[in-house]
N, CA, C and O atoms as a GROMACS GRO file, in nm:
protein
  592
    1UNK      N    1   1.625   2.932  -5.100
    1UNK     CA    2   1.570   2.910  -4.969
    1UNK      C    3   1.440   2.833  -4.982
    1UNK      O    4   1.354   2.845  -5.069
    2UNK      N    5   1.443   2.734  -4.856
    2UNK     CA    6   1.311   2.736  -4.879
    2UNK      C    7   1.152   2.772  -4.822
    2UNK      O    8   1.122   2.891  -4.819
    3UNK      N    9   1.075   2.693  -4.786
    3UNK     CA   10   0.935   2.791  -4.787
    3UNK      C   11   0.942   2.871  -4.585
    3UNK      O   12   0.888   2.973  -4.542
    4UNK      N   13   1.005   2.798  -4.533
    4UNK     CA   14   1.056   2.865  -4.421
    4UNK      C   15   1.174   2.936  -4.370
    4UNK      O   16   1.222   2.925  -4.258
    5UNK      N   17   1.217   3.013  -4.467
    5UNK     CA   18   1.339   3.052  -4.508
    5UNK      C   19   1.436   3.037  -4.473
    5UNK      O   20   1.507   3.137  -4.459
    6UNK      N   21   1.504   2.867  -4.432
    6UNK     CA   22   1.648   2.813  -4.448
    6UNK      C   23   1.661   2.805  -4.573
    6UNK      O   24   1.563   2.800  -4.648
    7UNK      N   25   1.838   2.802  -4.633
    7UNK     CA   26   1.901   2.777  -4.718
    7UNK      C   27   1.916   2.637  -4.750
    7UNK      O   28   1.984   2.569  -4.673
    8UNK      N   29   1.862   2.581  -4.855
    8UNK     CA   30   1.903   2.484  -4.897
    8UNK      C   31   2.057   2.438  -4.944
    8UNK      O   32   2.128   2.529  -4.989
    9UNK      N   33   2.111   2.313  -4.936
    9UNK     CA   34   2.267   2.320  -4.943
    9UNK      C   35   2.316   2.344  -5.100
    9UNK      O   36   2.421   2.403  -5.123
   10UNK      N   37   2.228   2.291  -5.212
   10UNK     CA   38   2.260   2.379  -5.319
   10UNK      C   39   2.267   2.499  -5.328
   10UNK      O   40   2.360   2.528  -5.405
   11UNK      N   41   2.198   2.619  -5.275
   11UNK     CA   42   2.178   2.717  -5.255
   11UNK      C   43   2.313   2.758  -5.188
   11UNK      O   44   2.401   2.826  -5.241
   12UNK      N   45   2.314   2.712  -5.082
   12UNK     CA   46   2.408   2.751  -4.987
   12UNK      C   47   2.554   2.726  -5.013
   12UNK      O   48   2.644   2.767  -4.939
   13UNK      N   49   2.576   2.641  -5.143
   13UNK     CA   50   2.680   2.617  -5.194
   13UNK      C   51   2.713   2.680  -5.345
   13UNK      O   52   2.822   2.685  -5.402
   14UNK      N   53   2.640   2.707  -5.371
   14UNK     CA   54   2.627   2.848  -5.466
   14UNK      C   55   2.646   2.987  -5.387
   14UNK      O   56   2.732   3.058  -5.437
   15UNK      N   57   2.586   3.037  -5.278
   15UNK     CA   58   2.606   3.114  -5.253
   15UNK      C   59   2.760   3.142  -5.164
   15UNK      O   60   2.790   3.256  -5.128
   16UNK      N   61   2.850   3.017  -5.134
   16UNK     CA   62   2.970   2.986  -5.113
   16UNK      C   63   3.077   3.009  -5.238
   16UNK      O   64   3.182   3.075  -5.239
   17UNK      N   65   3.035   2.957  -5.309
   17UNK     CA   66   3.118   2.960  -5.407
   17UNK      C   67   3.091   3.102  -5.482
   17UNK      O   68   3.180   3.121  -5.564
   18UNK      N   69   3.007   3.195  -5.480
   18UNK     CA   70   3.016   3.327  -5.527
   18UNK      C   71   3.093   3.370  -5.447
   18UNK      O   72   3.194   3.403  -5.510
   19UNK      N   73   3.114   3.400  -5.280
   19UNK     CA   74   3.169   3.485  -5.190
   19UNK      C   75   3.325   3.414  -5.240
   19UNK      O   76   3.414   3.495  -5.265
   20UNK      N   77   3.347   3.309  -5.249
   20UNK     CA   78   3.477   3.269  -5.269
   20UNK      C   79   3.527   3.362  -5.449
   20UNK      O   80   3.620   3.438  -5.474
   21UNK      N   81   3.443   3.320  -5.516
   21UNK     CA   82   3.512   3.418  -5.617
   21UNK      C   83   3.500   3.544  -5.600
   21UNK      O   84   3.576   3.623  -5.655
   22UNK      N   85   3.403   3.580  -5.523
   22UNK     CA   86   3.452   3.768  -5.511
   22UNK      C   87   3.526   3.789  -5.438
   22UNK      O   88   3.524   3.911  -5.420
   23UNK      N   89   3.630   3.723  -5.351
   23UNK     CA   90   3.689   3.745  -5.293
   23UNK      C   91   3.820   3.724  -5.357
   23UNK      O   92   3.909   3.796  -5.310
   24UNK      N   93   3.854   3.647  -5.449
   24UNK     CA   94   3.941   3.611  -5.533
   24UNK      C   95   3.966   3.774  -5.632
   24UNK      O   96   4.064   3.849  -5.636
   25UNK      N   97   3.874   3.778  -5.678
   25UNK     CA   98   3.830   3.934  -5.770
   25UNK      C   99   3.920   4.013  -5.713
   25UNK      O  100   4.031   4.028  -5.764
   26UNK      N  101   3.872   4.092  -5.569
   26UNK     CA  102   3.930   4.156  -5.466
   26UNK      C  103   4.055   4.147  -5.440
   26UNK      O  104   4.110   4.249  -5.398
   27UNK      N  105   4.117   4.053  -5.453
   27UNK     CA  106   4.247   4.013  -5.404
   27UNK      C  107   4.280   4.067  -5.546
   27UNK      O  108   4.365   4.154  -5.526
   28UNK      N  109   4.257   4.058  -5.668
   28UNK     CA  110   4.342   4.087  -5.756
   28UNK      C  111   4.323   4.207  -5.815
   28UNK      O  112   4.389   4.231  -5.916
   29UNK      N  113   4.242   4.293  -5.771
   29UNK     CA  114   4.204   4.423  -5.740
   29UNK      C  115   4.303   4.502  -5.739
   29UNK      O  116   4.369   4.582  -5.806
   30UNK      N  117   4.285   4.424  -5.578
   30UNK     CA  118   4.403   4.528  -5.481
   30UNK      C  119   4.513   4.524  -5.533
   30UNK      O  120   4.560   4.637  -5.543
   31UNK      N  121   4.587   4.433  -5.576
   31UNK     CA  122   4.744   4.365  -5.669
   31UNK      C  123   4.742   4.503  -5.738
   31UNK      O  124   4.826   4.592  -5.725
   32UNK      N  125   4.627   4.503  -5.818
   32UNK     CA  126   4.620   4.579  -5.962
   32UNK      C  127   4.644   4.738  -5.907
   32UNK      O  128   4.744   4.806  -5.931
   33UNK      N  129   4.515   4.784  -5.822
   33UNK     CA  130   4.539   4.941  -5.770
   33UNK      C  131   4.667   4.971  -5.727
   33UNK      O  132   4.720   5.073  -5.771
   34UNK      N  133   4.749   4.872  -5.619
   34UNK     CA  134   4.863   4.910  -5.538
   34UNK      C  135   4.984   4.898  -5.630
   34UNK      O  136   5.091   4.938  -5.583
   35UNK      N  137   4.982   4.836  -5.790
   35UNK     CA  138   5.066   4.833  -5.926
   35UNK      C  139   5.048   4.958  -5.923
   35UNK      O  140   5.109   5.036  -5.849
   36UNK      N  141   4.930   4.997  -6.034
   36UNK     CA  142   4.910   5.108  -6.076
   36UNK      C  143   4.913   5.240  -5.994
   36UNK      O  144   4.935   5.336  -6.068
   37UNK      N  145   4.896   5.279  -5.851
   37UNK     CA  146   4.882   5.370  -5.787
   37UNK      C  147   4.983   5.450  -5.848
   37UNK      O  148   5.093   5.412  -5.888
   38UNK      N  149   4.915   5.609  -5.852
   38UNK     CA  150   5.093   5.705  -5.880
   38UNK      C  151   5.036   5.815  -5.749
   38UNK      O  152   4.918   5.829  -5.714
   39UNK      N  153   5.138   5.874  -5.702
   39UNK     CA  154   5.148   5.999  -5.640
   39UNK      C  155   5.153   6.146  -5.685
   39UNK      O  156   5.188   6.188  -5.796
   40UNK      N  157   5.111   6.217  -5.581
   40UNK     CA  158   5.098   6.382  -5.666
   40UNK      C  159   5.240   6.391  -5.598
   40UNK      O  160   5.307   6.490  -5.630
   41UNK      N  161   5.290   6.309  -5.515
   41UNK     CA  162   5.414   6.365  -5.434
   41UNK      C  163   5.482   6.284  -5.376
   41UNK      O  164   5.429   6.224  -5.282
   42UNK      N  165   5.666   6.244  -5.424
   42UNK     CA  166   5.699   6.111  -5.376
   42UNK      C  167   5.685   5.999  -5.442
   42UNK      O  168   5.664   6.013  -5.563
   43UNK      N  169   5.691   5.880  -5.398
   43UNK     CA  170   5.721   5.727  -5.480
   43UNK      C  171   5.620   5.649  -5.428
   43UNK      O  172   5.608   5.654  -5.305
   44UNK      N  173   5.511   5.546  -5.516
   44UNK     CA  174   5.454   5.473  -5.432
   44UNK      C  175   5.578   5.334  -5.374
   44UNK      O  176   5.666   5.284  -5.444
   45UNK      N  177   5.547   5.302  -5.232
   45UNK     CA  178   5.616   5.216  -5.153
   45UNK      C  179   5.516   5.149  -5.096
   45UNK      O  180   5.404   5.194  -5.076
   46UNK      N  181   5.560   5.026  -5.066
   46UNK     CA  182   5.483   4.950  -4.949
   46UNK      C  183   5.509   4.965  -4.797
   46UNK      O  184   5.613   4.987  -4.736
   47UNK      N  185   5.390   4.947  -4.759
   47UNK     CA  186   5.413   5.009  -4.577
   47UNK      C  187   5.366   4.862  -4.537
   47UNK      O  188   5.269   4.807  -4.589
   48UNK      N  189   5.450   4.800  -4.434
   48UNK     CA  190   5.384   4.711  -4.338
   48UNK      C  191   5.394   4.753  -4.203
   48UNK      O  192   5.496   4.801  -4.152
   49UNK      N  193   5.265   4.730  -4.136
   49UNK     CA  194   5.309   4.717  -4.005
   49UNK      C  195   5.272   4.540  -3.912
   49UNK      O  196   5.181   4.457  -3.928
   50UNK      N  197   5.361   4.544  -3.842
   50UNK     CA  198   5.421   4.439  -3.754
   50UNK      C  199   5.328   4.448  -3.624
   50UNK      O  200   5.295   4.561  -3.588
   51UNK      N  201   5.287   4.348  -3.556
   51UNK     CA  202   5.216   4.391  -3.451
   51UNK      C  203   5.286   4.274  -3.310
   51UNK      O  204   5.216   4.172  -3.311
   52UNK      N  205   5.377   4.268  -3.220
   52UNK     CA  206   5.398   4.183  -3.170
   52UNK      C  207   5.400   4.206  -2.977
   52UNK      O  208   5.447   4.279  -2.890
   53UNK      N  209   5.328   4.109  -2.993
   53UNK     CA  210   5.294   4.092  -2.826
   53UNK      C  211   5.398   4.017  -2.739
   53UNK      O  212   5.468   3.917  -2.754
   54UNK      N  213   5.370   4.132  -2.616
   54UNK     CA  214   5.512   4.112  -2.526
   54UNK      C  215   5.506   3.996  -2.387
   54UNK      O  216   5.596   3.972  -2.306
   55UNK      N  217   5.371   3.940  -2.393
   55UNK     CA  218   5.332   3.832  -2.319
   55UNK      C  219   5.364   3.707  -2.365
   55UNK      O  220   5.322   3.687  -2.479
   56UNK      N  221   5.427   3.612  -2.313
   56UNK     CA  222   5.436   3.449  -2.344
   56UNK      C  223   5.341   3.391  -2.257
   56UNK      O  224   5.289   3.438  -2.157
   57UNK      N  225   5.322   3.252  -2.324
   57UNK     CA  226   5.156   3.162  -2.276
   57UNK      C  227   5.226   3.143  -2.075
   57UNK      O  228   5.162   3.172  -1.974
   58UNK      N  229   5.321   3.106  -2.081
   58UNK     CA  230   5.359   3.044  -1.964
   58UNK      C  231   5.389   3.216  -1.866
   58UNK      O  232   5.477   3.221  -1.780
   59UNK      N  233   5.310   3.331  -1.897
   59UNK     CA  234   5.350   3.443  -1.830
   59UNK      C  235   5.450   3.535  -1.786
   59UNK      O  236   5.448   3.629  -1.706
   60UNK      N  237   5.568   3.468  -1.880
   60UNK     CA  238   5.697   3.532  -1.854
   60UNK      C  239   5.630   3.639  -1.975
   60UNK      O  240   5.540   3.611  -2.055
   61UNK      N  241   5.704   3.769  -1.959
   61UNK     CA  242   5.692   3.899  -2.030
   61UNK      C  243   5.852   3.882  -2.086
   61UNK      O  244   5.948   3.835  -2.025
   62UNK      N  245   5.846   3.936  -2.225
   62UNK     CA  246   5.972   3.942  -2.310
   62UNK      C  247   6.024   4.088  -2.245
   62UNK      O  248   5.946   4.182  -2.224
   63UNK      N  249   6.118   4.091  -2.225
   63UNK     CA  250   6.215   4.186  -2.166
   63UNK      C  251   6.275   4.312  -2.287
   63UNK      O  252   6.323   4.268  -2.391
   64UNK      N  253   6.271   4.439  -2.268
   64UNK     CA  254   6.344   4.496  -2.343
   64UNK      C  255   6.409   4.460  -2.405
   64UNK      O  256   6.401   4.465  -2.528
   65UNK      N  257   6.522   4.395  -2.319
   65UNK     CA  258   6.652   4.337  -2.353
   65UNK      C  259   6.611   4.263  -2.473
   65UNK      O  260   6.659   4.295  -2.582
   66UNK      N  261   6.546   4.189  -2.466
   66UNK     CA  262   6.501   4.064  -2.524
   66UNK      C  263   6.449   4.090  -2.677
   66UNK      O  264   6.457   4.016  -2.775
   67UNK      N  265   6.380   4.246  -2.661
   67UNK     CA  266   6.321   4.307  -2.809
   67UNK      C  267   6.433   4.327  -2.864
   67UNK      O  268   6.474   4.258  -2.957
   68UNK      N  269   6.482   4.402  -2.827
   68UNK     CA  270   6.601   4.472  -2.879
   68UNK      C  271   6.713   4.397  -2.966
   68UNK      O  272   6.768   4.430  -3.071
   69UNK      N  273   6.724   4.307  -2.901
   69UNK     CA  274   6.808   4.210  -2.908
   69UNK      C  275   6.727   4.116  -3.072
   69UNK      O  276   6.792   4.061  -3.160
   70UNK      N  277   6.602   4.125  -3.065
   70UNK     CA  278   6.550   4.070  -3.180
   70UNK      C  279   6.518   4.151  -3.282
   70UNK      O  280   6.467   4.115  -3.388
   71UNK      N  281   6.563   4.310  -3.237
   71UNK     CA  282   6.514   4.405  -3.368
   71UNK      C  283   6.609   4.391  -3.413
   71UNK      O  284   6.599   4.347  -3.528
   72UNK      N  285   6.719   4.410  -3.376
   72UNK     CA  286   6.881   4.401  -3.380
   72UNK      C  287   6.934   4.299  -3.469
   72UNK      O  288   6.985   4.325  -3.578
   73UNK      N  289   6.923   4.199  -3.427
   73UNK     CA  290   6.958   4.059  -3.492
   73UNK      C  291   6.872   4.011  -3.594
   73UNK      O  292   6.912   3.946  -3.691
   74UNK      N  293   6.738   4.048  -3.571
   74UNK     CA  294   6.662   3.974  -3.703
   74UNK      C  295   6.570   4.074  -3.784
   74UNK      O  296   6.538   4.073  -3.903
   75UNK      N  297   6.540   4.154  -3.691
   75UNK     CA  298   6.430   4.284  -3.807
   75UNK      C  299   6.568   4.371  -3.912
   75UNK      O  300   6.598   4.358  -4.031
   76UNK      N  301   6.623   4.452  -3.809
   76UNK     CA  302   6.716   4.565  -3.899
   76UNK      C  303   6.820   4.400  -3.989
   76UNK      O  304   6.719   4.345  -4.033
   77UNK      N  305   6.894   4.342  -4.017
   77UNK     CA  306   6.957   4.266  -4.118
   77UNK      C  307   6.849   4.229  -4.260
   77UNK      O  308   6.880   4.184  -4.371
   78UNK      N  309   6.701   4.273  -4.197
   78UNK     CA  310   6.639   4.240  -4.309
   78UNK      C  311   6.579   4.305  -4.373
   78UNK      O  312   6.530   4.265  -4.479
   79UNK      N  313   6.561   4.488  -4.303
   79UNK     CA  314   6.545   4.606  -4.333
   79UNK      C  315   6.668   4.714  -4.255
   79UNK      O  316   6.659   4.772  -4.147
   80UNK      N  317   6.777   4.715  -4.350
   80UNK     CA  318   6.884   4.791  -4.301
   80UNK      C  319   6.849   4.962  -4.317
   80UNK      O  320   6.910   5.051  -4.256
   81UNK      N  321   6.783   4.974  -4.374
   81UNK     CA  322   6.752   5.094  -4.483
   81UNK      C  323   6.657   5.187  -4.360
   81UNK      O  324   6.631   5.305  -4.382
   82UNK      N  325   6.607   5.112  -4.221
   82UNK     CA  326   6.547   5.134  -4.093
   82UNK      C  327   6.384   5.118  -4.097
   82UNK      O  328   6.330   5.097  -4.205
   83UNK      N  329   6.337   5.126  -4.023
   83UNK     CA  330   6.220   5.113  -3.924
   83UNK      C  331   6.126   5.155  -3.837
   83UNK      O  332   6.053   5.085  -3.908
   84UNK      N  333   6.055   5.198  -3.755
   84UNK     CA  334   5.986   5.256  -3.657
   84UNK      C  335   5.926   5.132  -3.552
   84UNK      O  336   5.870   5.028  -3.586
   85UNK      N  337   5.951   5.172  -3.440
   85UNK     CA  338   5.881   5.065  -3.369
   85UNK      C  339   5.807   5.161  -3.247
   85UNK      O  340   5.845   5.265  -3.193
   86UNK      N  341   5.742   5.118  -3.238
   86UNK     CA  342   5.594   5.167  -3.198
   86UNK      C  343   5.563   5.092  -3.020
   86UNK      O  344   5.549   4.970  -3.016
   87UNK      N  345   5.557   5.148  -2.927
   87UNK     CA  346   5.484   5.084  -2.810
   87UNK      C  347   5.367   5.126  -2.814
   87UNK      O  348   5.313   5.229  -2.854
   88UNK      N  349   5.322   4.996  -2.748
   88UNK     CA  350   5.127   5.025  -2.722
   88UNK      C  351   5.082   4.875  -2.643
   88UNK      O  352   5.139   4.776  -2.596
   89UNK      N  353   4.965   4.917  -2.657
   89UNK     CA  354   4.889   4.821  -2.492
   89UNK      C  355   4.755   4.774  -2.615
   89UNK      O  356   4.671   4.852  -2.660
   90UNK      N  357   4.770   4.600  -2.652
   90UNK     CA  358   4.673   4.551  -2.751
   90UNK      C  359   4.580   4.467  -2.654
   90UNK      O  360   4.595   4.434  -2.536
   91UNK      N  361   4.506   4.451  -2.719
   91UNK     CA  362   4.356   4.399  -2.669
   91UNK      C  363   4.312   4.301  -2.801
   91UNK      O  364   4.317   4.321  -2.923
   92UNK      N  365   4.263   4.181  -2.716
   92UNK     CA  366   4.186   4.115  -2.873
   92UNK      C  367   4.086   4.016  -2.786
   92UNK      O  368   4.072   4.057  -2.670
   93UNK      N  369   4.026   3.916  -2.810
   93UNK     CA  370   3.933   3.818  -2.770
   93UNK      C  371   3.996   3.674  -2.782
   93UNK      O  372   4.060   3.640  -2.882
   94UNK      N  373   3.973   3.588  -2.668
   94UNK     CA  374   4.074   3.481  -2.700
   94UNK      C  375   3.985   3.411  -2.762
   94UNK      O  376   3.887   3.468  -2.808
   95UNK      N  377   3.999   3.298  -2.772
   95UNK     CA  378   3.933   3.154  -2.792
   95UNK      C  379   3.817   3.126  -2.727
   95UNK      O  380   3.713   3.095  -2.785
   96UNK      N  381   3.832   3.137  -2.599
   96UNK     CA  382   3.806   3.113  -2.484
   96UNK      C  383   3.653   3.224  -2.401
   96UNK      O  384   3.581   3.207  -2.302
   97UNK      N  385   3.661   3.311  -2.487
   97UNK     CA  386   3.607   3.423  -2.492
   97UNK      C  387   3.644   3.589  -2.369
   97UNK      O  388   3.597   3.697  -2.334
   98UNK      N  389   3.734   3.516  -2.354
   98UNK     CA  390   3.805   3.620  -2.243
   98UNK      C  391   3.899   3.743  -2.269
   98UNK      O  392   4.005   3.728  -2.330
   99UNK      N  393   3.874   3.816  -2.239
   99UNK     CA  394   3.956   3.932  -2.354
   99UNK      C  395   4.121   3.957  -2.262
   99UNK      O  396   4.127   3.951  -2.139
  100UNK      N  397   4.194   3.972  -2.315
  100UNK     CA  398   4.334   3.945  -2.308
  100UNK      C  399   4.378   4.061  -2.347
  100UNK      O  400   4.364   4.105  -2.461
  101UNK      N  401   4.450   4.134  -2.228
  101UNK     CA  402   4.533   4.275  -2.235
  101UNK      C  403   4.671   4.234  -2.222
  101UNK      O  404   4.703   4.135  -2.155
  102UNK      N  405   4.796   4.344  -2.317
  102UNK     CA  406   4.915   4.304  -2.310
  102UNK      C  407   4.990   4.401  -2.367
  102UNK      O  408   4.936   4.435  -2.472
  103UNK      N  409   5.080   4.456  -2.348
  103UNK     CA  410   5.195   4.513  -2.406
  103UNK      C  411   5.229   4.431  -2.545
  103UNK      O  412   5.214   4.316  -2.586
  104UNK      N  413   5.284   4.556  -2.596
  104UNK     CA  414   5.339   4.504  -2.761
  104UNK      C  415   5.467   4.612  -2.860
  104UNK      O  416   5.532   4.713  -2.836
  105UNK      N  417   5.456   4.550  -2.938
  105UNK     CA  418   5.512   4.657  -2.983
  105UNK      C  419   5.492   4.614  -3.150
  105UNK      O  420   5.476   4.508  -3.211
  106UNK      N  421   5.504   4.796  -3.195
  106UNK     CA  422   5.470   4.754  -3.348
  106UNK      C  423   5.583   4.812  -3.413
  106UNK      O  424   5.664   4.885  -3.356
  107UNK      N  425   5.591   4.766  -3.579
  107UNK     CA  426   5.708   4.776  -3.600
  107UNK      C  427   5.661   4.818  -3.719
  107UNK      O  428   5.580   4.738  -3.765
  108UNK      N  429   5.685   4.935  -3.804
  108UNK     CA  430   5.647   4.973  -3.919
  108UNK      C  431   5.779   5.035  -4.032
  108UNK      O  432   5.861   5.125  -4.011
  109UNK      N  433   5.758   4.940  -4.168
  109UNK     CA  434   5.841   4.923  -4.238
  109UNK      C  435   5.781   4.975  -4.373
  109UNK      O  436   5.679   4.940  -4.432
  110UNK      N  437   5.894   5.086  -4.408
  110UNK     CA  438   5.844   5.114  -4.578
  110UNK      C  439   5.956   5.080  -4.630
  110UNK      O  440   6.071   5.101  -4.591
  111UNK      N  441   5.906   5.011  -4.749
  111UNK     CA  442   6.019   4.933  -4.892
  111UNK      C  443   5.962   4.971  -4.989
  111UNK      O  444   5.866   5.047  -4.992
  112UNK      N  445   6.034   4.905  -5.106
  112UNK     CA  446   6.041   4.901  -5.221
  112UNK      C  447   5.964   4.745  -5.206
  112UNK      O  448   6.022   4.659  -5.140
  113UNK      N  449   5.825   4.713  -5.273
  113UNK     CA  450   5.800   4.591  -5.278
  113UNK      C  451   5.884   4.490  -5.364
  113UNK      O  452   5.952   4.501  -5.466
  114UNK      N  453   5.849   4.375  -5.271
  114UNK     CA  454   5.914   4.282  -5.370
  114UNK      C  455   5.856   4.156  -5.284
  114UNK      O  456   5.782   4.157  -5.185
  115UNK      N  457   5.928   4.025  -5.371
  115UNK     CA  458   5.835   3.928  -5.299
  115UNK      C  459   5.946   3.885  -5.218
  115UNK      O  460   5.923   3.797  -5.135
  116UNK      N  461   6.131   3.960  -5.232
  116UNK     CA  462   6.193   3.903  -5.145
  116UNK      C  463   6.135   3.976  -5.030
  116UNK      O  464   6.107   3.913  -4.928
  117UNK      N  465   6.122   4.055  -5.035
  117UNK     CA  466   6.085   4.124  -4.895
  117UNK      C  467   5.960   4.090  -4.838
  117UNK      O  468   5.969   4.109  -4.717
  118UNK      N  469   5.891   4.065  -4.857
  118UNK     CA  470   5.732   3.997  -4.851
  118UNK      C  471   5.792   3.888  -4.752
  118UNK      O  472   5.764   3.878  -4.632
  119UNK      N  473   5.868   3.819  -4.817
  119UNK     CA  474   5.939   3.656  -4.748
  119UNK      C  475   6.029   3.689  -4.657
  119UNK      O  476   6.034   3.609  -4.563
  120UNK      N  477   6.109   3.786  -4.651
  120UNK     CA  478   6.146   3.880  -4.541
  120UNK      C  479   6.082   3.874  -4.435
  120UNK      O  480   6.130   3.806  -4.343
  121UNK      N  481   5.976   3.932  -4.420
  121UNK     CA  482   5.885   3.983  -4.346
  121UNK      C  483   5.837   3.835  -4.292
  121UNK      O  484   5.849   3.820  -4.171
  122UNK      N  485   5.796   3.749  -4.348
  122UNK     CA  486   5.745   3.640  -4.299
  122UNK      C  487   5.796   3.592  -4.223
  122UNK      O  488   5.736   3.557  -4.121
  123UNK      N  489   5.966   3.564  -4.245
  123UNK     CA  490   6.047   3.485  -4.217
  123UNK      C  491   6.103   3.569  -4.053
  123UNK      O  492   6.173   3.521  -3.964
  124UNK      N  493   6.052   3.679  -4.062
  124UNK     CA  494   6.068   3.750  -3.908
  124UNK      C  495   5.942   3.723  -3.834
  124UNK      O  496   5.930   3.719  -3.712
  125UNK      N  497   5.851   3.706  -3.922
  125UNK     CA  498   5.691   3.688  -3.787
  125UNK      C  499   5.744   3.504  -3.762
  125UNK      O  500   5.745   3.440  -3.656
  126UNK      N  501   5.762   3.483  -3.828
  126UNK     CA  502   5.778   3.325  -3.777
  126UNK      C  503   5.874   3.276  -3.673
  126UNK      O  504   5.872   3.179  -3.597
  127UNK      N  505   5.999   3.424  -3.703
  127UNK     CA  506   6.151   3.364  -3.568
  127UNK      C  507   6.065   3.444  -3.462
  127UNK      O  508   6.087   3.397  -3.350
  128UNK      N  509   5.978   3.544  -3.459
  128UNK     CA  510   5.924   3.596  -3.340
  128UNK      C  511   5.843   3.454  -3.276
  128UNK      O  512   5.885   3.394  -3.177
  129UNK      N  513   5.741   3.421  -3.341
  129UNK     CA  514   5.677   3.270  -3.267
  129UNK      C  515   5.765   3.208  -3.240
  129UNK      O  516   5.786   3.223  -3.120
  130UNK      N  517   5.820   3.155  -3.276
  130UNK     CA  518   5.955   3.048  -3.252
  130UNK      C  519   6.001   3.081  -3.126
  130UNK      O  520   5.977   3.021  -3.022
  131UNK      N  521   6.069   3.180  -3.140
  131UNK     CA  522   6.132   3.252  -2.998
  131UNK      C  523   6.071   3.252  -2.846
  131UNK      O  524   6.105   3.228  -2.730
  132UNK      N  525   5.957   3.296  -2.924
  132UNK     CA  526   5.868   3.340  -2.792
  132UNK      C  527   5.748   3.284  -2.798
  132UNK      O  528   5.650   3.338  -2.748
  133UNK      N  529   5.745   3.171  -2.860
  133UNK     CA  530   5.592   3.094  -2.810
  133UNK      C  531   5.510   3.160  -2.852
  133UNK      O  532   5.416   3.151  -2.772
  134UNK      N  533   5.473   3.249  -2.959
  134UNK     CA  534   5.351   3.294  -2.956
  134UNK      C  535   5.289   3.224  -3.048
  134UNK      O  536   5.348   3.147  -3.123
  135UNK      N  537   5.129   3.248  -3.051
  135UNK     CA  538   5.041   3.226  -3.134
  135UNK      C  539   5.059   3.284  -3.318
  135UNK      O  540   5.062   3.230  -3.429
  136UNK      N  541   5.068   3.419  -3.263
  136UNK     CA  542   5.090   3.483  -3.416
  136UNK      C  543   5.112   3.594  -3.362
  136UNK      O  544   5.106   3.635  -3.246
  137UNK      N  545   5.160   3.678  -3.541
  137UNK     CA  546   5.264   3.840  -3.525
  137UNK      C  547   5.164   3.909  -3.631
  137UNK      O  548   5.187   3.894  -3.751
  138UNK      N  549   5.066   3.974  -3.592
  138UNK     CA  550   5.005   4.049  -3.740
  138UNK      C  551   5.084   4.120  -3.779
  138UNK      O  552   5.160   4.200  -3.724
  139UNK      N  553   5.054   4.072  -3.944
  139UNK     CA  554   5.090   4.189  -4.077
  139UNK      C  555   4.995   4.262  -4.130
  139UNK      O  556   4.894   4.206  -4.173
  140UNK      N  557   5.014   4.444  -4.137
  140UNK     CA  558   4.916   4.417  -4.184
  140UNK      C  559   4.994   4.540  -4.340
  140UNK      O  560   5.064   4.638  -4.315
  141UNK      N  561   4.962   4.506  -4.460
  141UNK     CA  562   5.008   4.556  -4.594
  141UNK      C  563   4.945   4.675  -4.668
  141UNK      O  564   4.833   4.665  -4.717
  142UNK      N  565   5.008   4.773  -4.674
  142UNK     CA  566   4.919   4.896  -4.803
  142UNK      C  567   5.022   4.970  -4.872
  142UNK      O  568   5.120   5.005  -4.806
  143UNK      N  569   5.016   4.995  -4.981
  143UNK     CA  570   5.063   5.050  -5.084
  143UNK      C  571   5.089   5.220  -5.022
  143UNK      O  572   4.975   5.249  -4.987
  144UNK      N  573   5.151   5.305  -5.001
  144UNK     CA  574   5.125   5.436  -4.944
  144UNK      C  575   5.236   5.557  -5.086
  144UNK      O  576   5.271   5.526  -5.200
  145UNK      N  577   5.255   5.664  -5.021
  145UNK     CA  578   5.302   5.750  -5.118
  145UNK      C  579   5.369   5.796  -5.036
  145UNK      O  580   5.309   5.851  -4.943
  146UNK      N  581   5.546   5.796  -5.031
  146UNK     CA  582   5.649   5.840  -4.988
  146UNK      C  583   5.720   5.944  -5.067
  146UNK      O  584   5.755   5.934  -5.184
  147UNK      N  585   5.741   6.074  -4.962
  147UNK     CA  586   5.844   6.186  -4.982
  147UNK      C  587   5.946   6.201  -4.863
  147UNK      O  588   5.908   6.225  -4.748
  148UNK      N  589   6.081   6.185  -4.901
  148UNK     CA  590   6.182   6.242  -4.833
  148UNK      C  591   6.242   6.379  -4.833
  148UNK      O  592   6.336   6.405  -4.758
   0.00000   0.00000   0.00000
């Protein structure tokens, strides 16, 4: 910094490039803990949950019918093994700065990791945009400890 305490761009590009490698670190962290994790009870599995909003830009609302019809056809063929789907009422901040209320629904999936399934998973947040115009489908990923 300097004598009026802005960051100089060397500085500030050092201090960029640290947050970028600790964040790199982190990422391979987590890889490492969610490998290694064991349970006192049960199998470690991966849990995702799905987060998808039931509003389109042009104000048409996706219809039951319409979910169903996409859990059906594109979620369960890619998790046969089943699912949970979840209703709820999401909230976030647009762009725009206007906060945006909406129906949704979430969809929570435990597997056996793998990276087919990883690509699985992708390959369903992407036919959801496609379908329905949206912006995006959060994922969000954790390692958990399953007993049947």
């Amino acid at each position: 910094m300097n004598q009026g305490g802005v960051m100089n761009l060397k500085s500030y590009g050092l201090l960029l490039s640290c947050c970028v490698l600790m964040a790199g670190c982190q990422a391979r962290h987590s890889e490492a803990v969610s490998t290694q994790q064991s349970c006192q009870t049960g199998a470690v599995l991966q849990q995702t949950q799905l987060w998808f909003g039931l509003s389109q830009p042009d104000g048409r609302i996706i219809s039951p019918q319409q979910w169903q019809q996409f859990v059906d056809q594109v979620i369960t063929p890619a998790f046969p093994q089943g699912l949970s789907v979840i209703e709820a009422t999401g909230q976030w901040l647009g762009h725009d700065g206007v906060r945006v209320r909406e129906s949704s629904r979430g969809v929570l999936l435990i597997y056996q990791a793998s990276k087919e399934k990883s690509q699985a998973i992708d390959q369903i947040r992407a036919r959801y945009r496609q379908l329905f115009s949206q912006d995006s489908v959060m994922r969000v990923d954790q390692p958990v400890c399953v007993a049947f």
